[in-house]
C-alpha positions as CSV (number, residue, x, y, z in Angstrom):
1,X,0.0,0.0,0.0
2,X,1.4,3.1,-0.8
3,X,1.9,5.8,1.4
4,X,0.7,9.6,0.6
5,X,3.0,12.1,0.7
6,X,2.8,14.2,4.1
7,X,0.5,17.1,3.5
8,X,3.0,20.6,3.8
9,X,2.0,23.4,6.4
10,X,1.0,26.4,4.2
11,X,3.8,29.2,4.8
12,X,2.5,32.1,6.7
13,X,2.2,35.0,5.2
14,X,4.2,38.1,5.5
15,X,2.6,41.0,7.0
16,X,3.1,44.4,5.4
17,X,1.8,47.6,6.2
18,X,3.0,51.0,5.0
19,X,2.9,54.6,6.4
20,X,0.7,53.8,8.9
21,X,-0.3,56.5,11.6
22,X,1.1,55.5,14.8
23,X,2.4,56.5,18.5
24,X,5.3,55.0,20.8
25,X,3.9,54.0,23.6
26,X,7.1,52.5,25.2
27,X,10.1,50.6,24.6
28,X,13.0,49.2,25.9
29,X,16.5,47.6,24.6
30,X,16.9,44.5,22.8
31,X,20.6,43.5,22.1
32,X,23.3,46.2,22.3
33,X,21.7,48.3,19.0
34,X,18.2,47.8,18.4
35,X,14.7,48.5,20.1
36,X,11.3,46.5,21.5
37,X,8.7,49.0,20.8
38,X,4.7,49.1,21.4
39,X,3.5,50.8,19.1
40,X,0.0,52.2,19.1
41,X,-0.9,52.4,15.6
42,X,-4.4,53.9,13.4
43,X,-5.8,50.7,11.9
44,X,-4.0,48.1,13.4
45,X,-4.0,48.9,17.2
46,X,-1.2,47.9,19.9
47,X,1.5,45.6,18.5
48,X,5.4,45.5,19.2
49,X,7.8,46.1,16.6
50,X,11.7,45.8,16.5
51,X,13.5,49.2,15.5
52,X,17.1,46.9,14.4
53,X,19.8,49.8,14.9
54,X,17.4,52.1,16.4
55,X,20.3,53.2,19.3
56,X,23.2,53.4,16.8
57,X,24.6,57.1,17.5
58,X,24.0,58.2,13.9
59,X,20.3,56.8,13.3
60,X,17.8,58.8,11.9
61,X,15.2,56.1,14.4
62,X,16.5,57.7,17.7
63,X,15.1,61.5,16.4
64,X,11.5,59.7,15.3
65,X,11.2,57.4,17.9
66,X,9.9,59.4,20.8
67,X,7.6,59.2,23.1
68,X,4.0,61.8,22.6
69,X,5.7,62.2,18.7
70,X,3.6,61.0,15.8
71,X,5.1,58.8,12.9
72,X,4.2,56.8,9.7
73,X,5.5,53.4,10.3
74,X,6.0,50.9,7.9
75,X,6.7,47.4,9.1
76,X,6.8,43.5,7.9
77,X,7.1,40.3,9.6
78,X,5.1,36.9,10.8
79,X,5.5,36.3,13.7
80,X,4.6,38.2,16.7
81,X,7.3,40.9,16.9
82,X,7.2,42.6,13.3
83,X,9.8,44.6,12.3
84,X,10.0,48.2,11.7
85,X,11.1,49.1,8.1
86,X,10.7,52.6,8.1
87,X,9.6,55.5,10.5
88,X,9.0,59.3,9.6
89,X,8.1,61.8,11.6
90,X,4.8,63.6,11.5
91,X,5.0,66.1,13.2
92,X,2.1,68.2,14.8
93,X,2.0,67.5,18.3
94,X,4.4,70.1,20.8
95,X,6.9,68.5,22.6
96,X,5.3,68.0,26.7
97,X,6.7,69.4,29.8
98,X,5.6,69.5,33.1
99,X,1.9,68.4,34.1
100,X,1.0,68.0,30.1
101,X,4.1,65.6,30.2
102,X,2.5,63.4,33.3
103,X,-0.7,63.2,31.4
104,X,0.5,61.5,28.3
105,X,2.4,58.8,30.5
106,X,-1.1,58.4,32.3
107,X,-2.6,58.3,28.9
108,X,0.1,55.7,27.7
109,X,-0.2,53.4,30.5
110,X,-3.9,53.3,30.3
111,X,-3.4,52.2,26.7
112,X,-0.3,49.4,27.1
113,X,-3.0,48.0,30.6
114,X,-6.0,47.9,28.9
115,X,-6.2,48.1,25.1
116,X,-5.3,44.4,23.7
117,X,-2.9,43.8,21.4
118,X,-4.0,43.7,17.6
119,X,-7.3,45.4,18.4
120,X,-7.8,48.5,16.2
121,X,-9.4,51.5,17.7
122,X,-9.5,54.5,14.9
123,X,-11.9,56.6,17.2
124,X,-9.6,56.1,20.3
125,X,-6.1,56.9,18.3
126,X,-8.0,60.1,16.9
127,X,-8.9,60.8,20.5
128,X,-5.7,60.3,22.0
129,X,-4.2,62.2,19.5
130,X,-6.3,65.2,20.2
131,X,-5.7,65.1,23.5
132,X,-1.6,65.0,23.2
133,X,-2.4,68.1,20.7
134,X,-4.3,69.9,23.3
135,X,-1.8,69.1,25.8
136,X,1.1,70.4,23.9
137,X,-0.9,73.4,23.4
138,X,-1.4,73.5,26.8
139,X,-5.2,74.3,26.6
140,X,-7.5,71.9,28.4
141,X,-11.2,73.8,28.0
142,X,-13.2,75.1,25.4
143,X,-9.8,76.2,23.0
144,X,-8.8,78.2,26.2
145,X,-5.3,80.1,25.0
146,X,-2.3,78.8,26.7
147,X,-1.1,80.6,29.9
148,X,1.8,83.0,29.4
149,X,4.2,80.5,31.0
150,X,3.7,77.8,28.8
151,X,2.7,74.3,28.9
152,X,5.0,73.3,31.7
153,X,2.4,75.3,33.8
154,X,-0.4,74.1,32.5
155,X,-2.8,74.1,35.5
156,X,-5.6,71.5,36.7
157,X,-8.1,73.1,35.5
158,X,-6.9,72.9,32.5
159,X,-5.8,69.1,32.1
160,X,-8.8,67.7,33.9
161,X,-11.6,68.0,31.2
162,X,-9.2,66.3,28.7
163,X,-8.4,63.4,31.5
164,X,-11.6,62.4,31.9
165,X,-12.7,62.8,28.6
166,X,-9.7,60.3,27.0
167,X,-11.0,58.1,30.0
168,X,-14.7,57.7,28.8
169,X,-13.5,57.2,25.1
170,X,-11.4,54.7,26.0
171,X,-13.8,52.9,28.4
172,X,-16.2,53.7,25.3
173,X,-14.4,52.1,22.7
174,X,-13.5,48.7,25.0
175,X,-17.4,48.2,25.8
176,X,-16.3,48.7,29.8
177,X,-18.6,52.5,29.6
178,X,-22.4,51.7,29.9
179,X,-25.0,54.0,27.9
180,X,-25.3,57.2,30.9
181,X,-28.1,58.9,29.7
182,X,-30.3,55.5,30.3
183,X,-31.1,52.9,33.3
184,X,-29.5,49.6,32.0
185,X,-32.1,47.5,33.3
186,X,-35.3,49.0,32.0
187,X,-34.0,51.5,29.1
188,X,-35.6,54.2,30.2
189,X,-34.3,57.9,30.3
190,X,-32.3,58.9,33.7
191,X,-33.8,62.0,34.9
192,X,-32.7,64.8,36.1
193,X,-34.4,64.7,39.4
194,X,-33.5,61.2,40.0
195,X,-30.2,59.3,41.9
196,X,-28.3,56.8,40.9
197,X,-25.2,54.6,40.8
198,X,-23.6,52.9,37.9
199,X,-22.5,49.9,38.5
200,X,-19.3,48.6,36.5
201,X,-21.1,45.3,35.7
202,X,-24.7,45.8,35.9
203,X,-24.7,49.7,34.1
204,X,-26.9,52.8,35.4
205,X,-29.0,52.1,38.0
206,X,-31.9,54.0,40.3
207,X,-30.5,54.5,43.8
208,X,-32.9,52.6,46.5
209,X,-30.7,52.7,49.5
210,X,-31.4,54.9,52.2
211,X,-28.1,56.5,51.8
212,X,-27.6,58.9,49.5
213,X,-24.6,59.8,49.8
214,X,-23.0,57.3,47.2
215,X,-25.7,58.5,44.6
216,X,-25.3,60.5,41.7
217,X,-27.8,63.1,40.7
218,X,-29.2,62.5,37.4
219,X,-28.6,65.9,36.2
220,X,-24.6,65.5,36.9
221,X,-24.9,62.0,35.5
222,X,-26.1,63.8,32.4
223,X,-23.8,66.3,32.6
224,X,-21.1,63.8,32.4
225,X,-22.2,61.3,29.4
226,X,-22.6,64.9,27.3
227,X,-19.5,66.4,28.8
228,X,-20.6,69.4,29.6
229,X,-17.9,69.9,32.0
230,X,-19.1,73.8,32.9
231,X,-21.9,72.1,34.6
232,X,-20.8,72.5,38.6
233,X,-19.7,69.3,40.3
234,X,-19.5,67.6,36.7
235,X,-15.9,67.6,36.6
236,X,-15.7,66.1,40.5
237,X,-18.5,63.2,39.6
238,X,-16.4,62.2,36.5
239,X,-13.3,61.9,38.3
240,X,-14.6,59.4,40.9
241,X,-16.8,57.7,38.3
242,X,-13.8,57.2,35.9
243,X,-11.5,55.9,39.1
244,X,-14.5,53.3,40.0
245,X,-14.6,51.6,36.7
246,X,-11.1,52.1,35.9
247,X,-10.0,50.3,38.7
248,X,-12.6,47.9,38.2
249,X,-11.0,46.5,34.9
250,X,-7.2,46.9,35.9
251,X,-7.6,45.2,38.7
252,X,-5.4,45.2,42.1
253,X,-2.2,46.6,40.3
254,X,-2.5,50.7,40.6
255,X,-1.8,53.2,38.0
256,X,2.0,54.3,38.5
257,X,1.0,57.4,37.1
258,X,-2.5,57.8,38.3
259,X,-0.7,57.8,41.9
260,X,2.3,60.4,40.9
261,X,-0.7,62.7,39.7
262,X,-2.6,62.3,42.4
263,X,0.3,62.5,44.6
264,X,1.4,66.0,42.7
265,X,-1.4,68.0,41.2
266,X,-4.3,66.0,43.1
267,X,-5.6,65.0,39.5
């Protein structure tokens, strides 16, 4: 009886993509020349890439591949680790200093905890890279003009609407922010008169306990999911809302840079 031939794995393909909008997030060495990156790319979401020769003295990679510093990377490979083929700088975004600086490393630590890898997220990459824009600009509200100082002085006042609005987009865009202008359980409209809670499993619900004070007032719930951050005590509900389901999805390991803010500006 003859034998058949053993059947051949199909080769896996090379992956190629060209110019593609993208963000370091971090990286660190790899061998005495070259970089690990992650990379938080347009269409193709978080993936690491290898920048071979990126820490040679005379490489045009160490003046594109910056932290807050937008790029068009082009990159091939199979495996899990691509390789970076080229990198040009964008441009658009001022360097960061200061408290505008501490925000992006919140911002980029949010990303590399909870975005997975190989999950594209057009809506969130836009969003963060409005809010490193605004940052450099050093304008957190309404196009407010930069103070005379500069973004290194950027105050809290300034920063905080931008925080806790990258926060809801990316909770948003990873299905973890529930719908705030409705009560999950029946669908029907939160009202402004009303309390509630929002639970980061079960969604908006009506307060029934006899304590109120871990309720929310519909009309600063509302507020919030429209971010009309003028509205007072909008801003303050927000922040604790965001730090509830936050820490809800990262689990017992804090924020390193959630703590520093807090710790420094009381963010």
């Amino acid at each position: 009886m003859e034998r058949s031939a053993p059947r051949r794995r199909p080769a896996r393909r090379i992956e190629r993509a060209h110019d593609e909008p993208a963000f370091v997030l971090h990286a660190h060495a790899w061998r005495e020349t070259s970089l690990i990156l992650d990379v938080f790319s347009r269409h193709h979401g978080r993936l690491p890439l290898v920048a071979k020769g990126a820490k040679r003295p005379h490489s045009q990679l160490r003046t594109v591949l910056l932290g807050f510093a937008p790029f068009a990377a082009s990159w091939s490979g199979q495996g899990e680790v691509r390789t970076l083929t080229r990198a040009e700088w964008t441009g658009g975004v001022a360097p960061l200093a200061g408290l505008p600086l501490l925000c992006g490393f919140y911002f980029n630590e949010l990303l590399m905890r909870l975005l997975p890898r190989e999950d594209p997220h057009e809506a969130l990459f836009d969003a963060y890279l409005q809010a490193l824009t605004r940052l450099g600009e050093g304008a957190g509200t309404g196009g407010a003009a930069a103070p005379a100082r500069g973004p290194l002085y950027a105050s809290r006042q300034q920063v905080e609407p931008l925080l806790r609005g990258f926060e809801m987009e990316l909770l948003r865009e990873l299905g973890h922010l529930p719908e705030l202008h409705l009560l999950s359980t029946s669908g029907e409209p939160v009202r402004p008169q009303g309390l509630y809670v929002v639970d980061p499993q079960r969604g908006v619900l009506e307060h029934v306990e006899q304590d109120a004070s871990t309720a929310m007032p519909g009309e600063q719930l509302l507020a919030i999911a429209d971010a009309r951050w003028e509205h007072p005590g909008a801003l303050r509900g927000a922040k604790s809302l965001m730090r509830e389901l936050l820490g809800y999805h990262l689990g017992t390991q804090p924020l390193r840079t959630r703590q520093l803010l807090i710790d420094l500006h009381q963010l």
